[in-house]
C-alpha positions as CSV (number, residue, x, y, z in Angstrom):
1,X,-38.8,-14.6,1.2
2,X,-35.9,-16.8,1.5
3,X,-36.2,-19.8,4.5
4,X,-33.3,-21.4,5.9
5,X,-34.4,-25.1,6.5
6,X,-30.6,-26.4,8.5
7,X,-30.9,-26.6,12.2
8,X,-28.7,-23.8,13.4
9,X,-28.3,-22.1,16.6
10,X,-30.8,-21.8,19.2
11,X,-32.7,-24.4,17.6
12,X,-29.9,-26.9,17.9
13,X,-30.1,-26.1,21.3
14,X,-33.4,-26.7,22.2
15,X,-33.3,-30.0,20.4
16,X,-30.4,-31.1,22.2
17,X,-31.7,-29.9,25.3
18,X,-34.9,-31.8,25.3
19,X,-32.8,-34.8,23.7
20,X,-30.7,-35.0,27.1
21,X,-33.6,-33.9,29.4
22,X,-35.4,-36.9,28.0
23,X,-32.8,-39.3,28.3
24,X,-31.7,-38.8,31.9
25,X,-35.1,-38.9,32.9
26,X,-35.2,-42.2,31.4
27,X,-32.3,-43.8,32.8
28,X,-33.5,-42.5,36.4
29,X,-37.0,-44.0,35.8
30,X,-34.3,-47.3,34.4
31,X,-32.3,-47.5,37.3
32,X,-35.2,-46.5,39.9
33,X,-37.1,-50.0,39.0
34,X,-33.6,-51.8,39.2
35,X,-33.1,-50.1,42.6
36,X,-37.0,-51.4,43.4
37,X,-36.6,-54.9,42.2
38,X,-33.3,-55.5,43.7
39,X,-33.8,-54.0,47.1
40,X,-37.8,-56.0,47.6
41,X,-36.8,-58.8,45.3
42,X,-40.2,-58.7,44.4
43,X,-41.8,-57.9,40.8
44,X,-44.8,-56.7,42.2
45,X,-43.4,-54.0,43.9
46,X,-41.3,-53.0,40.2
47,X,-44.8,-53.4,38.5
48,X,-45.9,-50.8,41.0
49,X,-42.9,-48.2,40.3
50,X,-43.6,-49.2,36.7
51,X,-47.3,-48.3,36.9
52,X,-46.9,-45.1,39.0
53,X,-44.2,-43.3,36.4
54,X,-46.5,-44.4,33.6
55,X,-49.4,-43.1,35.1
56,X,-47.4,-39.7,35.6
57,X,-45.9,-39.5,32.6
58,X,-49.5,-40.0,30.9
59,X,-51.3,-37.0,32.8
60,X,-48.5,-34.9,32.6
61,X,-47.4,-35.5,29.1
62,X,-50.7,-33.2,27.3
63,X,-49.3,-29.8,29.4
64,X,-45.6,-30.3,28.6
65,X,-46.2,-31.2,24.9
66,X,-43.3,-34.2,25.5
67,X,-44.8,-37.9,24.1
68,X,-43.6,-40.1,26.9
């Protein structure tokens, strides 16, 4: 049996998929703390937003199989 070890097709997809999926989802989590601290002025209230989306990402993280 002879294994092809490249990344082609669907694969590449998949990858690139969850590549993008994770980086948007990190630039909204970014910009939703910049949108936090600059509307309150306040860090507690970022800490807060900080805390929540960790929170989330950590119970949610063993049923998607994504490392947050």
């Amino acid at each position: 049996m002879k294994y092809a070890w490249g990344i082609k097709g669907d694969f590449f997809r998949l990858l690139s998929g969850t590549f993008l999926s994770l980086f948007s989802s990190g630039l909204f989590y970014y910009s939703l703390v910049w949108w936090s601290l600059s509307e309150t002025g306040s860090a507690l209230s970022g800490s807060v937003v900080i805390g929540i989306g960790l929170t989330v990402s950590i119970l949610i993280s063993p049923f998607t199989g994504l490392a947050f």
